[in-house]
C-alpha positions as CSV (number, residue, x, y, z in Angstrom):
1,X,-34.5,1.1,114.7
2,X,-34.3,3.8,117.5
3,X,-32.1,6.7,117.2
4,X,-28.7,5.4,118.8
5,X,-28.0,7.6,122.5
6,X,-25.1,9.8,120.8
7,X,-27.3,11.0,117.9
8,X,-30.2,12.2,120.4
9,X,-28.7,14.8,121.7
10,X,-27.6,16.5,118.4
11,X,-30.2,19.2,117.5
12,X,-31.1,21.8,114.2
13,X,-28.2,24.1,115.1
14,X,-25.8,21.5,115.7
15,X,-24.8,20.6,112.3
16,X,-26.4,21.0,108.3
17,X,-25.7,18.9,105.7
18,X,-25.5,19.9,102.0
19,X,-25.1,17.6,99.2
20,X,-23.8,19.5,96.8
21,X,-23.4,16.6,93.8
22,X,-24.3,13.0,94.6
23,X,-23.2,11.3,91.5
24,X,-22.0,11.8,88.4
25,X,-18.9,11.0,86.0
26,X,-18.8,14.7,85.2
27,X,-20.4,17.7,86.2
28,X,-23.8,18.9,84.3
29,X,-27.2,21.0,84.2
30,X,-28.8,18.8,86.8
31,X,-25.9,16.4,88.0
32,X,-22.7,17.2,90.4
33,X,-20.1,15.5,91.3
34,X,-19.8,14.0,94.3
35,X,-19.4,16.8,97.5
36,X,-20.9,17.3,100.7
37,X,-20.4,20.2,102.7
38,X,-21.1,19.5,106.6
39,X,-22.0,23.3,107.6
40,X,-20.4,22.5,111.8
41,X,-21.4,26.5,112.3
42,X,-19.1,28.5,114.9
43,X,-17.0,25.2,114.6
44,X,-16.1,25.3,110.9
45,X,-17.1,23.6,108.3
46,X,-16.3,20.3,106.1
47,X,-16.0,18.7,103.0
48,X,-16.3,15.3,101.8
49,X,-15.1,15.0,98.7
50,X,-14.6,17.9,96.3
51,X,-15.8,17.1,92.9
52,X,-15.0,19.4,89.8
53,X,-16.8,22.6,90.3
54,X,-17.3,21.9,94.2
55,X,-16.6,25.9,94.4
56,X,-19.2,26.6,92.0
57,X,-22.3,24.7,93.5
58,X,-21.1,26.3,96.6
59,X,-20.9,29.9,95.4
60,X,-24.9,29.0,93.3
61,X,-25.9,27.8,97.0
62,X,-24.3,30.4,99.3
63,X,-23.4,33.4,97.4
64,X,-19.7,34.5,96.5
65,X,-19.0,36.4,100.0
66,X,-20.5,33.4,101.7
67,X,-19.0,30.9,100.1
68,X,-15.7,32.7,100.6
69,X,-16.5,32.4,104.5
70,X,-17.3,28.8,104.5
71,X,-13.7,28.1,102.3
72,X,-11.6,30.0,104.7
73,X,-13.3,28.6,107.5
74,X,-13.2,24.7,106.6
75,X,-11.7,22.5,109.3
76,X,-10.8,19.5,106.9
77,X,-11.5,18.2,103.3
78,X,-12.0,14.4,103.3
79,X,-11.3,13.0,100.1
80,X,-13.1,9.7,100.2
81,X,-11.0,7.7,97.0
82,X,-8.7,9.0,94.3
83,X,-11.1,8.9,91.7
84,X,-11.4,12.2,89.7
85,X,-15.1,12.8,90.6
86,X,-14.0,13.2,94.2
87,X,-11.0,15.1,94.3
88,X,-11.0,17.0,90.7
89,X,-12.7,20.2,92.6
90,X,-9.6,20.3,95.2
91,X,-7.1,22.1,93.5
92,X,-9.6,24.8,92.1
93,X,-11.0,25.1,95.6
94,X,-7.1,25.4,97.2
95,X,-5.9,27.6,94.8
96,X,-9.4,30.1,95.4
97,X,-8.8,30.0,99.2
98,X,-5.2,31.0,98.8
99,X,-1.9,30.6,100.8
100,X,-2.9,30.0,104.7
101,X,-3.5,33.4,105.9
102,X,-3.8,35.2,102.4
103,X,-7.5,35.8,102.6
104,X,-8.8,33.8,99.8
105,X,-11.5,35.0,97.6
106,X,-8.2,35.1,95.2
107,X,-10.8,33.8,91.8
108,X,-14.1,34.0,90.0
């Protein structure tokens, strides 16, 4: 099927997608919870869903200063169902990145 006309235009430095856990009913050595982290660039970032340890695949994938960046500067969290394995990561990930304004990077 061809490439519909709105997704043509969307190149490499437009947007990168990483799937940070794709399925699992908890987290392990080589299975993560649901997340995906939509890396939007000078636009922010986004997540969709937030899995337990969401901040921790990010910090193994990114690095902690990084990772830190890419928290503070997330646009929106989609939480796709109230399952655990796709909003158990949120409130780790919240209380990390802080009060708005307070500079996150506030735990290991």
């Amino acid at each position: 099927e061809p490439v519909p006309q709105l997704l043509q235009q969307i190149g490499r430095d437009e947007v990168e997608v990483t799937f940070l856990g794709t399925a699992s009913s908890q987290p392990s050595k080589y299975r993560n919870v649901t997340a995906i982290y939509v890396d939007r660039f000078h636009r922010g970032g986004m997540l969709m869903d937030c899995g337990e340890d969401t901040l921790g695949q990010l910090k193994r994938r990114y690095g902690a200063r990084e990772t830190e960046a890419r928290v503070l500067g997330l646009a929106c969290i989609w939480v796709s169902h109230m399952h655990a394995d796709h909003h158990g990561g949120l409130y780790r990930l919240l209380e990390w990145r802080g009060p708005p304004g307070g500079g996150g990077g506030g735990g290991a």
